[in-house]
C-alpha positions, 0 to 999 in steps of 0.5 A, a space after each residue: 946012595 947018600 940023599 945029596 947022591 940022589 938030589 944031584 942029578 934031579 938038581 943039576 937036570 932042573 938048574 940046566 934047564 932053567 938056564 936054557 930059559 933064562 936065556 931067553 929073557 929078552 932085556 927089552 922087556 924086563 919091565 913088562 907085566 902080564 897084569 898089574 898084580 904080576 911081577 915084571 918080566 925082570 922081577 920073575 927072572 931075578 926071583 928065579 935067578 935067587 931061588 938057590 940061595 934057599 939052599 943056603 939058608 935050608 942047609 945053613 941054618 935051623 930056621 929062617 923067619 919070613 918078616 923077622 921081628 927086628 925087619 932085616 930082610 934079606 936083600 934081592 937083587 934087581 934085574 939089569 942085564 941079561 947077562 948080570 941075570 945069568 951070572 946071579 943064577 950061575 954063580 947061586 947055582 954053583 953055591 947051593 951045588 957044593 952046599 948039597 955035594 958037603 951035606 951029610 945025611 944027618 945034615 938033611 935030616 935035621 928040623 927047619 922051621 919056617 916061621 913069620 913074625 917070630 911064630 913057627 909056621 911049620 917044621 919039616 927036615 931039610 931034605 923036605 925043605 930043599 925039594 920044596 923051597 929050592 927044586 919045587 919053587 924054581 920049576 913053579 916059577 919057571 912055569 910062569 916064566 915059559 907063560 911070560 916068555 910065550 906071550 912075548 912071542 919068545 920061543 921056549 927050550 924043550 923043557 920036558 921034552 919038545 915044545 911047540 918051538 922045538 
């Protein structure tokens, strides 16, 4: 079984259950904080709807710099409906889906470096890079958003099974 065999199922299992989620992102409140340090509502559903583009830039590149030198930083989009929420992360989920389905063993084994400022935090194969910063990131902020939702009265999907609304 290549790597991109075994990280389909658990990619396309965690991307189906994230969008149960988003689903539930009610417009009305895309501006609301549960503190003041917290992102809003619409901030943490856009960020989750843009996780998978980390695919791209795990599987495309060698390195990604967080505060680049020269300060182009890669642009985020804001959060303005729920539907223009769920076709970010459709379509960003069906990007980074044929990015691992092309991916060659060799191809998630090659280095990545994280590095801010120029200097090299760290260094992990791909395939590291992929779980963490695409499926491990995307389930931790989609803890958060279940905690958001909760708060809201939303109810939540079954995620890893029932939920007190299932």
């Amino acid at each position: 079984m290549s790597i991109a065999e075994s990280i389909l199922p658990e990619f396309d299992h965690e991307t189906a259950t994230t969008r149960a989620l988003l689903e539930r992102v009610p417009e009305a409140h895309a501006a609301w904080k549960p503190h003041d340090k917290s992102m809003s509502l619409g901030e943490l559903a856009m960020h989750i709807a843009t996780i998978p583009v980390w695919a791209s830039i795990t599987l495309e590149r060698k390195e990604f710099d967080r505060n680049p030198p020269d300060g182009q930083r890669p642009a985020v989009p804001h959060f303005e409906s729920s539907r223009q929420l769920l076709q970010t992360y459709d379509g960003n989920v069906a990007a980074a889906r044929a990015l691992v389905v092309r991916a060659s063993d060799g191809e998630f084994m090659v280095q990545w470096t994280l590095k801010n400022d120029g200097k090299s935090l760290y260094s992990l194969p791909r395939v590291a890079v992929f779980r963490s910063f695409v499926l491990n990131h995307a389930v931790h902020h989609r803890g958060q958003l279940t905690v958001y939702l909760r708060l809201l009265d939303v109810p939540i999907p079954n995620i890893y099974g029932p939920t007190a609304d299932t």
